[in-house]
N, C-alpha and C positions, 0 to 999 in steps of 0.2 A: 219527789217526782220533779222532772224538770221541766223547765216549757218548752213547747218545740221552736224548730228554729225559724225566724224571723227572715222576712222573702231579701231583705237587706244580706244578713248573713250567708244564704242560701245564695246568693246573686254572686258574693264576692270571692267561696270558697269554689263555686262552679265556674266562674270567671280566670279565677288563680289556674285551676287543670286545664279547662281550655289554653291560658297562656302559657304554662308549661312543654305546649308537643312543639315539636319541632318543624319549622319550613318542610322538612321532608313528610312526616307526619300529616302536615294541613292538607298541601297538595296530592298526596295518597287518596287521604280518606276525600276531598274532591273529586279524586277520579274513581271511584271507587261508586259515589253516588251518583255521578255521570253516566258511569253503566252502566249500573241499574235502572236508574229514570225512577220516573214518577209510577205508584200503585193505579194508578187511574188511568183511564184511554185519554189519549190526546187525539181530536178530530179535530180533523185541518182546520182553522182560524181561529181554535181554542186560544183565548189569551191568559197567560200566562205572567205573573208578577214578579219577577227575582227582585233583587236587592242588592248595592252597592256595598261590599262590603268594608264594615271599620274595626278599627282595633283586630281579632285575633280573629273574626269569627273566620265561618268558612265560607268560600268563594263558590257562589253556586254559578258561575260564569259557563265550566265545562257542561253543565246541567241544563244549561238556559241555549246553550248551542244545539245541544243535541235537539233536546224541544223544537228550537226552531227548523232545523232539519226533518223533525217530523209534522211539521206544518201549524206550530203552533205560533202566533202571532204574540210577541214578546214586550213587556212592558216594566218600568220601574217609576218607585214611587217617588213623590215629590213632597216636602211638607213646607205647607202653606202658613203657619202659623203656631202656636203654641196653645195645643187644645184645641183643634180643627183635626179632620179626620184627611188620611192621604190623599191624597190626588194622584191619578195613574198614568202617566204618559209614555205612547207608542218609545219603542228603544230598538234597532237596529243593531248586528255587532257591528262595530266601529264608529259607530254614532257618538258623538264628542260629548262630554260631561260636564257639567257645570257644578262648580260647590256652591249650595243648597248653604239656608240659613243656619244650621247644623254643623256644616262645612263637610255632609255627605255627597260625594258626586250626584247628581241626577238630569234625565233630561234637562234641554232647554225650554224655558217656556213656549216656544214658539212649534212644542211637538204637540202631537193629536192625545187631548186627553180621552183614553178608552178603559174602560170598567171592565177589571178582570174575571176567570170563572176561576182560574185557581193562583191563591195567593203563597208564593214560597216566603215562610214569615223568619225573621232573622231570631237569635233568643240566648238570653245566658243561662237557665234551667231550663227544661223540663223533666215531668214527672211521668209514670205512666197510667195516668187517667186524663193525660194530655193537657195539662194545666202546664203552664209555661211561662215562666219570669223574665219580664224583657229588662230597658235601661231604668223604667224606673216612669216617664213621661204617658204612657198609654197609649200611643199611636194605634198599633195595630188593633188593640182591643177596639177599641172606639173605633175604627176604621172596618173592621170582620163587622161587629156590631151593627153598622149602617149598611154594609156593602146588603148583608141579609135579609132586611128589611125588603130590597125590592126584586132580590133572587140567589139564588143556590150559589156560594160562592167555598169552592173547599179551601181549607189552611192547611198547609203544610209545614212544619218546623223544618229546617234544615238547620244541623246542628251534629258535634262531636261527640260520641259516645262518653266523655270522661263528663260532658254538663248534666248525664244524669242525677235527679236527686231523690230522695226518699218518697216526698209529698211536699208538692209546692202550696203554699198556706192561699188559696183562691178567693177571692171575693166576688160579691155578688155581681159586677162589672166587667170581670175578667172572662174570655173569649175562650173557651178549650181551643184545639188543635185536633182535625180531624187525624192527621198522622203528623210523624216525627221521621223523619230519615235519617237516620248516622251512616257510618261507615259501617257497620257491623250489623244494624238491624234495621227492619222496617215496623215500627209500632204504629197500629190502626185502633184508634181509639172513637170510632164511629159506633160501633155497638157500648161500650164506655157508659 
């Protein structure tokens, strides 16, 4: 019998398929979840978390327009440190970016730190019991983690159909994902 496979392993073979689709491919399946939008009501001053995207993931930018269009007040994350939980600052479209310790664009410091109700989380696996493998550092666990601590805050994965995995190996630290969006489906793992 073999052991299963190791969230390392699992990270880099779901990293590989995501790297493989093509510019046409990326920007599709973006517009594709642009459409659709979010499972959940957005009421006007809903804030809203996207994420600047790196390397291959997907660009939830058409996704965070729309929202904002239906009155949802728009924010991206900031990281403060290594082992510190995010920080959320107000993001306007065309609002100028600064590279982050990380070398992730993010607001400037000098934008309005606001605490989101729903977090679009970035991800190189998920599974469908909404376990989800990020870079490796734990931001977002640790961040979902504390957000909930003083209220309701949903997780969203956005993310390509090909980073699905079998069963992401979980620990006791690690944050599910209330849903998953790809281009092809919407998994709701709230009942889960």
């Amino acid at each position: 019998m073999s052991n299963p496979p190791q969230k390392a392993d699992l990270r880099a073979a779901a990293l590989a398929r995501r790297d493989a689709l093509s510019g046409e491919q990326r920007a599709a399946a973006a517009e594709v979840i642009a459409l659709r939008g979010l499972p959940i009501e957005i009421r006007h001053g809903t804030v809203v978390s996207g994420y600047s995207p790196i390397r291959s993931e997907i660009d939830p930018t058409s996704l965070m327009q729309a929202l904002a269009a239906q009155g949802a007040r728009l924010a991206l994350p900031a990281i403060t440190a290594r082992g510190q939980s995010l920080r959320f600052r107000a993001w306007f479209a065309g609002d100028k970016l600064l590279r982050g310790p990380l070398g992730i664009l993010e607001p400037s410091p000098a934008a309005a730190e606001i605490i989101p109700d729903i977090v679009l989380v970035p991800l190189a696996a998920f599974d469908r019991t909404g376990h989800r493998i990020g870079y490796g550092a734990g931001h977002y666990d640790r961040t979902l983690a504390q957000l909930r601590k003083s209220k309701a805050v949903t997780a969203i994965g956005i993310a390509f159909a090909a980073q699905e995995v079998e069963a992401v190996p979980a620990l006791q630290h690690d944050v599910a994902l209330d849903y998953v969006l790809t281009e092809t489906q919407l998994h709701d793992f709230r009942s889960s």
